[in-house]
N, C-alpha and C positions, 0 to 999 in steps of 0.2 A: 706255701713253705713246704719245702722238702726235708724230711732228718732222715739220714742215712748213716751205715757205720763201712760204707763198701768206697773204698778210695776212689777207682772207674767210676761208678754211678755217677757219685759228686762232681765228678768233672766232667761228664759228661752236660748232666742237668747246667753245671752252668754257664759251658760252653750253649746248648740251646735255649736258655734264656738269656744269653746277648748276643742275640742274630746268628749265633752258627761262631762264634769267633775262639778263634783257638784260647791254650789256657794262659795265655800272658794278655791278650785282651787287643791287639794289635789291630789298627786301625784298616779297612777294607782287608781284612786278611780273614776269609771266611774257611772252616775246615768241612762246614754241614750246612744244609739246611736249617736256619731255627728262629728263633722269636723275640720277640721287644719284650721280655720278661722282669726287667730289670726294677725290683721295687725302689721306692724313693725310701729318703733316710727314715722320715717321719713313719712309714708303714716298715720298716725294719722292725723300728722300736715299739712299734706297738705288736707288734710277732714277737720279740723277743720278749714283752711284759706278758702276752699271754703263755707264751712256755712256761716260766717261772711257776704261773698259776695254772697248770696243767692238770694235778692233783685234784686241785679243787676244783676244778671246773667238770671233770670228767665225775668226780663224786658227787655233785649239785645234778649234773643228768641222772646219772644212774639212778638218786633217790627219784628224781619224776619220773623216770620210765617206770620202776616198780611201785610207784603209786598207781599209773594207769593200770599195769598189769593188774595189780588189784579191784582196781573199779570196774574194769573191764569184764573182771570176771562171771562168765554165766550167759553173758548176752549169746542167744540162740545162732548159727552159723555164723559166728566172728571167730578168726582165729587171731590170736596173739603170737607175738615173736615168742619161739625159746631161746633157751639158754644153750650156749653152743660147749659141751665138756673141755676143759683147761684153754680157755678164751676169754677176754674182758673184750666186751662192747663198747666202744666209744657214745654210743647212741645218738648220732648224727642226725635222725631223722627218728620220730615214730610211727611207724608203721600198722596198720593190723588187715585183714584177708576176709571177705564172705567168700562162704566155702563156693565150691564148684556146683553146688547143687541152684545157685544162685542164677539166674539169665546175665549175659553180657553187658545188659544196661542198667542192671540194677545198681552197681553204685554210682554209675550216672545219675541216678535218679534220689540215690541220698544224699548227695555231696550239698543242692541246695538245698534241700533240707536244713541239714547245718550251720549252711551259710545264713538262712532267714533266720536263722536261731542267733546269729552273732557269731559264730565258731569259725574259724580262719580254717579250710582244710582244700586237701587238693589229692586229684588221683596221682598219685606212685605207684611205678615208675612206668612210663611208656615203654615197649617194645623196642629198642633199638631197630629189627628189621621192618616195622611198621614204621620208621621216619620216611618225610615224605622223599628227602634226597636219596636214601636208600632202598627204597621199598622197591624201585625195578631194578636194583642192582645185584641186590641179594641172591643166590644162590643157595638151593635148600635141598642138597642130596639124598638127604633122607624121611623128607617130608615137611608138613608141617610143624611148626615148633610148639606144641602143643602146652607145654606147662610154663613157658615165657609168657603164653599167651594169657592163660590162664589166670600167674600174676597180676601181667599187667592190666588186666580188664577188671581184677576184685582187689584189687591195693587202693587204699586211701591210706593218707599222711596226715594226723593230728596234731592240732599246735601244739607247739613244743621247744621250751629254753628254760633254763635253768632256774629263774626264776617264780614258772607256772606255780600257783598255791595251789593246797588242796582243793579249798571249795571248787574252784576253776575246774581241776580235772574231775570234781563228782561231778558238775554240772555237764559238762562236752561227753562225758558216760552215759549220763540218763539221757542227753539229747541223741547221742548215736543210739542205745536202746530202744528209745521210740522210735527212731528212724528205720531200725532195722526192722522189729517187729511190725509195723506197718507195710514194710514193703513186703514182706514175707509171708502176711497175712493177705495182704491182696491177690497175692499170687498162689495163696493155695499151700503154702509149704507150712509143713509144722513148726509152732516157736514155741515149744515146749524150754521150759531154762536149760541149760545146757551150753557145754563150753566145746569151742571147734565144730565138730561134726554131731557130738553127740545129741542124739533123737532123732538121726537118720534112719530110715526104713531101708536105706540101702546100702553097701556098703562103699567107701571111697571111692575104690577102682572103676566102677561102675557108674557113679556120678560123672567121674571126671570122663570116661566113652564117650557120653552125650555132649559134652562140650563144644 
């Protein structure tokens, strides 16, 4: 579902969601390129039941993300999302980052962790220019993409909907806590408590060089 307030857009959108067809809908009478977009009645109405509960649905997120936020708090090289100044988050997805001080496989290496724990989780988001249809297509003017990169090799995605209860999210905290501390301890790195970076002996910029 698209909501827009821009007259063009709208008409655009739904000329390319029924195959490219101009705005009276006219039969082989294509104006673009575009798509079998066309929802059925029954998934209209269930689009148009969840507008209605927009409110509420984006307040039942919110409250679980700032739960995690919380629980989350303190665990050694994890960083958490901020808060972005005069912005509301939809909270689509939850996300959190081990820092750059972390090796490339290292949340490869927690992810089942989790998983044998019971905890539904998955890396976020791949690289776009690492897909494998793009990956010799891509063109990189000015080098490597170094902080996409970075992302997407330390993002993991927590389960997360609206209904997750507390307990649930202390539990998927203590289990990432152990997971991290462990991997961080076998590798040498301090897991003193501390939130983001902090108990780094070095400072970010420098972390992030060796990458």
């Amino acid at each position: 579902m698209i909501v827009t307030d821009n007259a063009d857009f709208a008409k655009l959108c739904r000329s390319m969601r029924n195959q490219g067809r101009g705005e009276d809908g006219s039969w082989l009478s294509h104006e673009r390129v575009g798509y079998n977009y066309r929802l059925s009645d029954i998934h209209c109405a269930l689009g148009l039941a969840q507008v209605e509960r927009l409110g509420e649905l984006l307040e039942r997120r919110d409250r679980v993300a700032r739960r995690y936020h919380r629980a989350l708090e303190g665990i050694p090289h994890l960083r958490r999302l901020d808060d972005s100044p005069a912005t509301k988050r939809s909270w689509f997805v939850y996300i959190v980052e081990l820092s750059p001080a972390a090796d490339r496989g290292a949340r490869d290496r927690i992810l089942p962790r989790l998983r044998a724990a019971g905890i539904g989780c998955q890396a976020y988001f791949p690289a776009i220019h690492r897909q494998p249809f793009l990956k010799d297509l891509v063109h990189l003017p000015l080098g490597r993409l170094r902080e996409t990169e970075i992302a997407a090799d330390r993002c993991l995605a927590l389960p997360f909907f609206p209904q997750l209860g507390d307990e649930q999210i202390e539990y998927v905290a203590e289990e990432l806590r152990n997971a991290v501390r462990s991997e961080f301890a076998m590798s040498g790195m301090p897991v003193a408590v501390g939130d983001g970076l902090a108990g780094f002996s070095e400072p970010e910029t420098a972390l992030r060089e060796r990458v």
